[in-house]
VOKOLMAR-24092 format. One record per residue (C-alpha): x, y, z. Coordinates in pm, whole numbers, padded with zeros to 5 digits, always signed. Layout:
BEGIN
XYZ ...
//
This chain:
BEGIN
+03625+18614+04884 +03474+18510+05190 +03578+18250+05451 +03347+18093+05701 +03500+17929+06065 +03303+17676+06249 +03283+17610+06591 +03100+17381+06817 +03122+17038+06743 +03194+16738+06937 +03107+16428+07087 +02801+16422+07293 +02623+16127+07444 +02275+16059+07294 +01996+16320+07423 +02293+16579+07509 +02312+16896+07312 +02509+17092+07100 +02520+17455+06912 +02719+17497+06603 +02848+17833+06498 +02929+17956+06170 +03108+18336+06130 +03112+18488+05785 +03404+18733+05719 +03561+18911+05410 +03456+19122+05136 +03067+19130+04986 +02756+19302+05015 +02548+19110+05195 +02435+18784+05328 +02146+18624+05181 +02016+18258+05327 +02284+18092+05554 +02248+17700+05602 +02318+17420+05781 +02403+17078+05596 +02556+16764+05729 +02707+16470+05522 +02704+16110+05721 +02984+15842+05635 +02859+15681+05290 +02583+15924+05232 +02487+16199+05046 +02495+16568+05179 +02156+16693+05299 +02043+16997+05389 +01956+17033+05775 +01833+17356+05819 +01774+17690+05649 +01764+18017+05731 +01659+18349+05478 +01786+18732+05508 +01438+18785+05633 +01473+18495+05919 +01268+18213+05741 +01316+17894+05850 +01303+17544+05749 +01407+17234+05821 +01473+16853+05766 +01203+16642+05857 +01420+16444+06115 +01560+16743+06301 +01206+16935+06325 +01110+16998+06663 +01472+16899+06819 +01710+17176+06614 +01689+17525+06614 +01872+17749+06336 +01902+18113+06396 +02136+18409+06266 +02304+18720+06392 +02316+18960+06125 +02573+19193+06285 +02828+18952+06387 +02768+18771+06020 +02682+18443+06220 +02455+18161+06163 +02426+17935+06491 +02270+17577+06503 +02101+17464+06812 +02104+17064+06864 +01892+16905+07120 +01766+16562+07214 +02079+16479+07051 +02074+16110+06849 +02290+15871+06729 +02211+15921+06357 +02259+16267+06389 +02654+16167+06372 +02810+16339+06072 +03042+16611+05919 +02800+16929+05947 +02890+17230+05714 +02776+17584+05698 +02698+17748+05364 +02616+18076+05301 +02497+18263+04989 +02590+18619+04970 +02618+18922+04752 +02891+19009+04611 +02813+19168+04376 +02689+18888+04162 +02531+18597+04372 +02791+18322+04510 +02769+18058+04776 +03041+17959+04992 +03140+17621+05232 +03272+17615+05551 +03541+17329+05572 +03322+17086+05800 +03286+17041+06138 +03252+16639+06303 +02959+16626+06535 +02949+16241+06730 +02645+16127+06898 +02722+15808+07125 +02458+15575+07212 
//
């Protein structure tokens, strides 16, 4: 089993910043890719940003160039970096995390509200 905590969220006025954390604790192998997604009131989940065991990146389209995903494998962590900060950017943002176990599973973190005011 593993449980993830989130940290970091808020409300910021547009242009201010942010950085999301996401710790990874209890019993597997290893940590494979660790992600960012967010899920906006009447919308679908997407996937912000994505981060491999190997520390490849990528990213949604609108965040590129304003967000910054990086992980620290010895703490288990996977941090999120949010400038230039925009309204549209509001939403519930949830790490997930893909580990081994053995056997591959991924896991959710229960959500974290980020508010952008205008």
């Amino acid at each position: 089993q593993v449980q993830l905590v989130e940290s970091g969220g808020g409300l910021v006025q547009a242009g201010g910043s942010l950085r999301l954390s996401c710790a990874a604790s209890g019993s597997f192998f290893s940590i494979n890719a660790m992600g960012w997604y967010r899920q906006a009131p009447g919308k679908r989940r997407e996937l912000v940003a994505a981060i491999t065991s190997g520390g490849s990146t990528n990213y949604a389209d609108s965040v590129k160039g304003r967000f910054t995903i990086s992980r620290d494998n010895v703490k288990k962590t996977v941090y999120l970096q949010m400038n230039s900060l925009k309204p549209e950017d509001t939403a519930v943002y949830y790490c997930n995390v893909d580990v081994y176990s053995p056997g591959k599973y991924s896991y959710w973190g229960q959500g974290i509200q980020v508010t952008v005011s205008s």
